[in-house]
C-alpha positions in Angstrom: 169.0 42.7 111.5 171.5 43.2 114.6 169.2 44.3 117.8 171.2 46.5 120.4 169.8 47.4 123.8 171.9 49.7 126.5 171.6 49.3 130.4 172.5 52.5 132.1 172.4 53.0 135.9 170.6 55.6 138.0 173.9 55.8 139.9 177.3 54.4 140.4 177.8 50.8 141.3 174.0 49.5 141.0 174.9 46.5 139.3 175.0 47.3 135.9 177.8 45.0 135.0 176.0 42.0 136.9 173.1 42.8 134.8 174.6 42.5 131.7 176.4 39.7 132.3 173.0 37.9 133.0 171.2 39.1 129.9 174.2 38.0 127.8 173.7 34.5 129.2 170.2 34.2 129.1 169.7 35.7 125.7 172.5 33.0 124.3 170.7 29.8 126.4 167.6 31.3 124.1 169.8 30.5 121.1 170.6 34.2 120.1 174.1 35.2 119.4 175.3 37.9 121.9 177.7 40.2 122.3 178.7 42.3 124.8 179.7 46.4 124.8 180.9 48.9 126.8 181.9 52.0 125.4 183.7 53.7 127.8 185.1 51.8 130.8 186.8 53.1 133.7 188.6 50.5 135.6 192.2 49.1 136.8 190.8 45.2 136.8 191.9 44.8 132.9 191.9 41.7 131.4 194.1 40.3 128.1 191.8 40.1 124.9 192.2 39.9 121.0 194.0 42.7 120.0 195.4 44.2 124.3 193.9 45.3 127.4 190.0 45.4 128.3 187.7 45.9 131.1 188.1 42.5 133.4 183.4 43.2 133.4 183.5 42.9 129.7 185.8 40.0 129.8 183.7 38.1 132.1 180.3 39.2 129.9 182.2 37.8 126.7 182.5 34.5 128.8 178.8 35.0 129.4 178.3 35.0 125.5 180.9 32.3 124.7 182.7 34.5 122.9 187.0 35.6 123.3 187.1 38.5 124.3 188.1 41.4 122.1 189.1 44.9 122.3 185.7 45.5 120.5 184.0 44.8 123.5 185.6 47.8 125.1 186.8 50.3 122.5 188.0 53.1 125.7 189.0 51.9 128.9 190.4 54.5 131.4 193.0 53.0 134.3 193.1 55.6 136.8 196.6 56.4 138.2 196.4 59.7 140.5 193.0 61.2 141.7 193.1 63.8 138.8 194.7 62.0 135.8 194.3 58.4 134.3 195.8 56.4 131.4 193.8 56.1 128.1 194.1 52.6 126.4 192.0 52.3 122.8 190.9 49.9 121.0 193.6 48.2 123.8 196.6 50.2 123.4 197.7 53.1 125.3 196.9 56.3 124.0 198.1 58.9 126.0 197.9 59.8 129.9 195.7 62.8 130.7 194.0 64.4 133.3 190.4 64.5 134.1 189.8 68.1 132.5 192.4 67.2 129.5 190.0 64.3 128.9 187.2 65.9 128.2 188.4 68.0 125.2 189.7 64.4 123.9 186.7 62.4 124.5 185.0 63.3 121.3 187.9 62.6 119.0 187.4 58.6 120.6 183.8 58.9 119.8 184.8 57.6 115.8 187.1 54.6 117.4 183.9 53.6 119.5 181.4 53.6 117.0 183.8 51.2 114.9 183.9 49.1 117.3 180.3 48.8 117.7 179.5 48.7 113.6 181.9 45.9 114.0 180.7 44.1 116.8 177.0 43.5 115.6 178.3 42.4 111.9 178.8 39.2 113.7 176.1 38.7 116.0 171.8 38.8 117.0 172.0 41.0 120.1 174.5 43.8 121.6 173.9 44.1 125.3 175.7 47.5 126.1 177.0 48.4 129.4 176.8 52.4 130.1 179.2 54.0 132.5 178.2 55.9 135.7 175.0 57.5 135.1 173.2 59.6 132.7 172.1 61.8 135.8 175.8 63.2 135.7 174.3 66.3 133.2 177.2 67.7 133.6 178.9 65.7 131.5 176.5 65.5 129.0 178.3 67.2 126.4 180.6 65.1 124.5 179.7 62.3 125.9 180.7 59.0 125.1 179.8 56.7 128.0 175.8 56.7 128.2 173.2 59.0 126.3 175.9 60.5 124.0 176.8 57.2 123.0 172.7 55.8 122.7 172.6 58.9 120.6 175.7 58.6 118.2 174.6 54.9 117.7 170.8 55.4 117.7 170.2 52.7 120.9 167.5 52.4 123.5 168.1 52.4 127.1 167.0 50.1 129.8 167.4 52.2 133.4 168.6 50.3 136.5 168.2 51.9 139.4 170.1 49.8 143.1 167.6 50.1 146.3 169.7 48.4 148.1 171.3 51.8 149.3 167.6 53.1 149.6 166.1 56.2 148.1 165.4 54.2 144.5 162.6 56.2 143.6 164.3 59.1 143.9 167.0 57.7 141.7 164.5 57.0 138.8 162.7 59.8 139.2 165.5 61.9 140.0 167.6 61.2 137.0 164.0 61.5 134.8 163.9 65.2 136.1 167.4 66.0 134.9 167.6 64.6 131.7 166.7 66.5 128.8 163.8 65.9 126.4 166.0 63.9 123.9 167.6 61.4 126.2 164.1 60.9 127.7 162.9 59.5 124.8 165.5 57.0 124.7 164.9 55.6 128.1 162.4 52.9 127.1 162.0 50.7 131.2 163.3 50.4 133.9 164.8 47.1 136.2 165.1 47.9 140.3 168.0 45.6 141.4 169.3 44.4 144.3 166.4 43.8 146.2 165.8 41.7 149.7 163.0 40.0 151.2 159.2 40.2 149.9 159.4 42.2 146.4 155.7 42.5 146.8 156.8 45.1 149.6 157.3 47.9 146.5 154.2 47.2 144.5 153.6 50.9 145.3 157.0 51.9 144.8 156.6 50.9 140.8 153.4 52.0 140.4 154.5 55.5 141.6 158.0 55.6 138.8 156.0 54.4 136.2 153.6 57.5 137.0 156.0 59.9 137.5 158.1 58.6 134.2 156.4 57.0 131.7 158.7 54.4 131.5 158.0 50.4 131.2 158.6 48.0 134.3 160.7 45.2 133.4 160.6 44.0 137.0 162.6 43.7 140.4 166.0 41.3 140.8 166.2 40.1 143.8 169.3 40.2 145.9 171.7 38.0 143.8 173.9 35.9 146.7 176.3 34.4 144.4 177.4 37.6 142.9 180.5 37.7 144.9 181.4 34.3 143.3 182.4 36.4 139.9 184.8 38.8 139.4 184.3 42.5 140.6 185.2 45.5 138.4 185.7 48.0 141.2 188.6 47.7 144.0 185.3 48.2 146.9 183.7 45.0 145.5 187.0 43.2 145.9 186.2 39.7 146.9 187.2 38.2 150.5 186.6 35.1 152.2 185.1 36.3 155.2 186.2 33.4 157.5 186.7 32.9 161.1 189.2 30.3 160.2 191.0 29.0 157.7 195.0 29.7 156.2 195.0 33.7 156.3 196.3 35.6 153.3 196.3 39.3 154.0 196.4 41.5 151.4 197.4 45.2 151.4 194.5 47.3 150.1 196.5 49.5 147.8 195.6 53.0 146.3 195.8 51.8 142.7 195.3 48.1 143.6 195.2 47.1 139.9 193.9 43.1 138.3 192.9 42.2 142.4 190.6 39.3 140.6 193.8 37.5 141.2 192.4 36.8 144.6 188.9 35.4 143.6 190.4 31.8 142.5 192.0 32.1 146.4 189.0 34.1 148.6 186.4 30.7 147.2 188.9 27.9 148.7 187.2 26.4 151.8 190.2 26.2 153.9 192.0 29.6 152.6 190.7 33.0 154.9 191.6 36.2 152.0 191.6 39.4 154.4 191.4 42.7 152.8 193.6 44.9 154.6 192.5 48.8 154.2 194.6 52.0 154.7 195.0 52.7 158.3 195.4 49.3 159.9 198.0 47.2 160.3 199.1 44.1 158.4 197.6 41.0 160.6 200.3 39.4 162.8 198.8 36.1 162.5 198.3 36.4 158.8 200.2 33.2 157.6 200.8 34.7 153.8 201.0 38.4 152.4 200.3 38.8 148.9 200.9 42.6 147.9 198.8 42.6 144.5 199.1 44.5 141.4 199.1 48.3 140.8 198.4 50.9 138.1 201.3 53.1 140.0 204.1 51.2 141.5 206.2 53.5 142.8 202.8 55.8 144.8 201.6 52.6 145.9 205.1 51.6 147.4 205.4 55.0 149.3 201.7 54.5 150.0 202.1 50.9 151.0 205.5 52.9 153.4 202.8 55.3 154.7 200.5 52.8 156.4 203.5 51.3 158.3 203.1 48.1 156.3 206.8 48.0 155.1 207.4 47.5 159.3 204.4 45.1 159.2 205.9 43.1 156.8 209.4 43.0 158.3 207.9 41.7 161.2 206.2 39.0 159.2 209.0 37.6 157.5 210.7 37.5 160.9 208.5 35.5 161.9 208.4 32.9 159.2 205.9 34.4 157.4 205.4 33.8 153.1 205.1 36.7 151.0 203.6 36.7 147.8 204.3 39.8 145.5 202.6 39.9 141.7 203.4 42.6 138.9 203.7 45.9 140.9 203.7 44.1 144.2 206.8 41.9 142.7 208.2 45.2 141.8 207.9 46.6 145.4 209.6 43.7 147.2 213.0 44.3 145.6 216.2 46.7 146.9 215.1 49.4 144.2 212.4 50.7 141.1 214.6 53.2 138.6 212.2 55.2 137.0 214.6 57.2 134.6 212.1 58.5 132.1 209.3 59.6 134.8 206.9 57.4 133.4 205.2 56.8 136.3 205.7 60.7 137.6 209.4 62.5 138.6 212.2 60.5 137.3 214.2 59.4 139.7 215.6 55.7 141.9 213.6 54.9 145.2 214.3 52.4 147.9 212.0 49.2 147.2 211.1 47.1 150.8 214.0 45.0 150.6 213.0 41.0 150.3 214.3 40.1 147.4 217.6 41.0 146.0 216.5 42.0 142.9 215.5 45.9 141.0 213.5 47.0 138.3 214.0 49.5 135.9 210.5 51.4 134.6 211.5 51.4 130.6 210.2 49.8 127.5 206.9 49.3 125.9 203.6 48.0 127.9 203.5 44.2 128.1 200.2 43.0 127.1 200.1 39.4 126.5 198.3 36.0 127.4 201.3 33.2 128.7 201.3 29.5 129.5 204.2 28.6 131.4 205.7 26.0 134.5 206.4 26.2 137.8 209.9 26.5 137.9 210.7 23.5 140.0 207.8 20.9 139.6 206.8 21.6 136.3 203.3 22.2 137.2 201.3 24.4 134.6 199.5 27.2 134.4 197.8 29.8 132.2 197.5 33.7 132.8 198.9 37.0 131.4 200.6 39.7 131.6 200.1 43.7 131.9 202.9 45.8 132.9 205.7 47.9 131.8 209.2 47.3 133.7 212.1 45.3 133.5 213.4 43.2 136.7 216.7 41.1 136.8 218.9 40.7 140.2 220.4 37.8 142.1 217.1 36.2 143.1 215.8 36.1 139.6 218.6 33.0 139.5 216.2 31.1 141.3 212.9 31.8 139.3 209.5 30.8 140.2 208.3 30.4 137.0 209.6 29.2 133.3 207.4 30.7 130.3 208.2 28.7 127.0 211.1 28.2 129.0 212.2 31.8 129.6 213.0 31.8 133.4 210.1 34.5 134.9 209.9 36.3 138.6 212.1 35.5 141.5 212.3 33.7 144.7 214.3 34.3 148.0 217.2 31.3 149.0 214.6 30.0 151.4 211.8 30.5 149.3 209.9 32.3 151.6 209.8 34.9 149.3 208.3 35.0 145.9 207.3 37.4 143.1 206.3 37.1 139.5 204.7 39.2 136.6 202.0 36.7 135.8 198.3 37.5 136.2 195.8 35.0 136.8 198.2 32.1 137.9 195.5 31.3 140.8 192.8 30.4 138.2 194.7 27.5 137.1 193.1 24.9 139.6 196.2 22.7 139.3 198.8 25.4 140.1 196.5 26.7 143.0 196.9 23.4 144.6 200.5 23.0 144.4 200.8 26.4 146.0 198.6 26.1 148.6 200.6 22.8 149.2 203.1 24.5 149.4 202.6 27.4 151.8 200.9 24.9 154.4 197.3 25.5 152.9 194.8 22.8 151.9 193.4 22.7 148.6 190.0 21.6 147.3 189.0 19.9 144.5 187.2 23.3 143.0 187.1 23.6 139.4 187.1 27.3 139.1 186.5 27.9 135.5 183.5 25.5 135.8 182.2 27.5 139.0 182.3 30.7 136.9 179.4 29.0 134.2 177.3 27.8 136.7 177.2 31.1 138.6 176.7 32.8 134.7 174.1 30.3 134.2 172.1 31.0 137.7 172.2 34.3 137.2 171.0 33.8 133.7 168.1 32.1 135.5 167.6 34.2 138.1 167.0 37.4 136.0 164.4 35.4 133.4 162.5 34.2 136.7 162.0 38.5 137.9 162.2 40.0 134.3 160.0 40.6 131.8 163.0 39.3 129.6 160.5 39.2 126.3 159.7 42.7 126.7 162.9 43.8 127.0 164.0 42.0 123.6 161.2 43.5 122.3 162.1 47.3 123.3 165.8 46.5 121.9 166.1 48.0 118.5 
């Protein structure tokens, strides 16, 4: 019989992804089959899986399991495009676009999609390891809940509580959230794991001895501080990986508002000789940056009059005056051309706006949502790559002559006459460690031998390792149910 165990966070951002990801692994290298779940998901890192769009988390947790990823593994995923209003994708298609009060009369309708999902999920497997959303402490948005106890409820799972003390005040968390929550959800808690934490564990002895007194609930131990964390791909934009180098060929990179699929950078940010700078709102593009990549976006045309609001459009002038490259993917290749023509308001009042003008091309904001998985060529060497595509938009212009790329020979983005300038729709083109290495080539970068895809298991299998050194892992598989 199919065990299913949820981990649910004490707060925002404590790591519950991480956790997950580490359980998966360790629970497979035990010889279990596992899969991963999260009901609800709100992110703008999406990957490609069987059957559309998903969480980029769950992707990477499937990877964890050995498993493709499916749209199973993340029934409702929410990609946030203003402050107040986000798109809904199911079961990987795109619902509807609402805003946050709309969504809560329309979260109970997707309750029947994610429960199918899940039924469907643990036909096939030993173990579901699922991933709340946020935190159960949010009471207030307890009813109709989908994302944490609403969902344990619908689907009869218990909870596993993870509280971060890295940002300090972790017993309050714990105890905290066991104040709030009523009777019912209570009972579904069944432990507790304290993550994150540095130096001498044995320094907060006392500090489980007091939650488990004040809760009831079971300690399944401390994790440690996990360094290699950053070497995997983050599901919020403040995770965003960077190099954090003195030295090294500098790629600045434009912190966007809707900065959307930014794990295009990881495969870059963990080259030796390759410096990734996140550049947030407020300060000016690097002049010694020697490449800007503008990245992807859930809202092209507020990103480009955000991106216009910083002063980076000057910036960037100023950088290609100087001889600088500039690197544009999906909405960022959108940005760089003479104009975006949104005639259907799809992306908010209909209407043509100026693009920044380096390469001669424009993009109309029609058709369906591209969601697809593509091998292709570089254009002029032939090298090849694999990634995929997420977008809606259609670009043609003079530079898209001189493409970049050729998918199943269909030419694909566009380059300047110099080639100082290019721009494609294609995710993930950095992950192909052959393609990497040609660009960086090519820019005036060195490349390493790393094998990126191989770096990504053994960071999955330390951190399998890591979490069945400071967990009571057998407990755990034991409170699962």
């Amino acid at each position: 019989m199919t065990k299913s165990i949820m981990i649910q966070g004490a707060g925002s951002n404590v790591g519950k992804s991480l956790i997950v990801a580490g359980l998966c692994r360790a629970f497979v290298k035990r010889g279990l089959r596992v899969a991963p779940f999260k009901p609800q998901n709100m992110s703008n890192n999406a990957a490609v899986a069987l059957g559309g769009e998903i969480g980029r988390a769950q992707a990477l947790q499937a990877v964890a399991c050995g498993l493709e990823p499916t749209t199973d593994m993340n029934p409702v995923l929410l990609k946030p495009e203003t402050d107040i209003g986000a798109q809904v994708v199911v079961n990987g298609q795109v619902m509807t676009t609402v805003k946050a009060r709309e969504y809560a009369t329309l979260k109970p309708k997707l309750l029947q999609a994610v429960i199918a999902s899940f039924d469907r999920l643990k036909s096939d497997v030993d173990l579901v390891v699922v991933e709340g959303a946020g935190s159960p402490a949010e009471i207030n948005l307890r009813s109709g809940d989908i994302a944490n106890m609403g969902f344990a409820e619908a689907a009869n799972v218990p909870v596993i509580l993870v509280g971060d003390i890295d940002r300090g005040g972790v017993i309050a968390q714990m105890v905290g959230t066991h104040a709030v929550l009523p009777d019912d959800d209570l009972e579904r808690i069944k432990g507790f794991i304290i993550n994150k934490f540095r130096g001498d564990v044995s320094l907060f002895d006392d500090g489980l001895i007091e939650i488990v007194k004040r809760t009831g609930w079971a300690n399944l131990g401390v994790a440690p501080w996990f360094a290699r964390a950053s070497q995997l791909p983050a599901e919020d934009a403040s995770d965003i990986r960077v190099s954090d180098r003195k030295s090294g060929y500098k790629i600045a990179v434009p912190q966007l508002s809707r900065i959307a699929n930014f794990d295009d950078l990881d495969p870059l940010a963990a080259e030796p000789d390759v410096n990734v700078v996140m550049v947030p709102a407020g300060h000016p593009l690097p002049a010694d940056a020697d490449l800007v990549l503008i990245p992807g976006t859930k809202s092209t045309i507020g990103d480009l009059q955000f991106f216009k609001d910083q002063g980076w459009d000057i910036d960037l002038a100023a950088h290609v005056r100087r001889g600088g490259r500039v690197v544009g993917i999906c909405g960022g290749y959108q940005m760089l051309g003479n104009w975006i023509d949104d005639p259907e308001g799809i992306e908010g009042r209909a209407g043509r706006v100026a693009g920044l003008g380096h390469l001669d091309v424009e993009t109309i904001m029609q058709g369906d949502k591209r969601v697809i998985r593509v091998t292709g060529q570089v254009a002029k060497t032939g090298t090849t790559f694999e990634g995929y595509e997420i977008h809606i938009g259609q670009t043609s212009g003079v530079d898209c002559t001189k493409p970049w790329l050729l998918l199943e020979g269909r030419a694909e983005g566009a380059q300047s006459s110099n080639g100082q300038i290019m721009g494609c729709y294609v995710h993930g083109l950095f992950s192909s460690d052959g393609f990497r290495a040609e660009f960086l080539q090519q820019v005036g970068s060195k490349s390493s031998q790393l094998n990126y895809a191989q770096n990504t298991e053994e960071v999955l299998d330390a951190l399998a390792n890591h979490l069945e050194e400071c967990l009571d892992l057998d407990q755990l598989l034991t409170l699962a149910s």
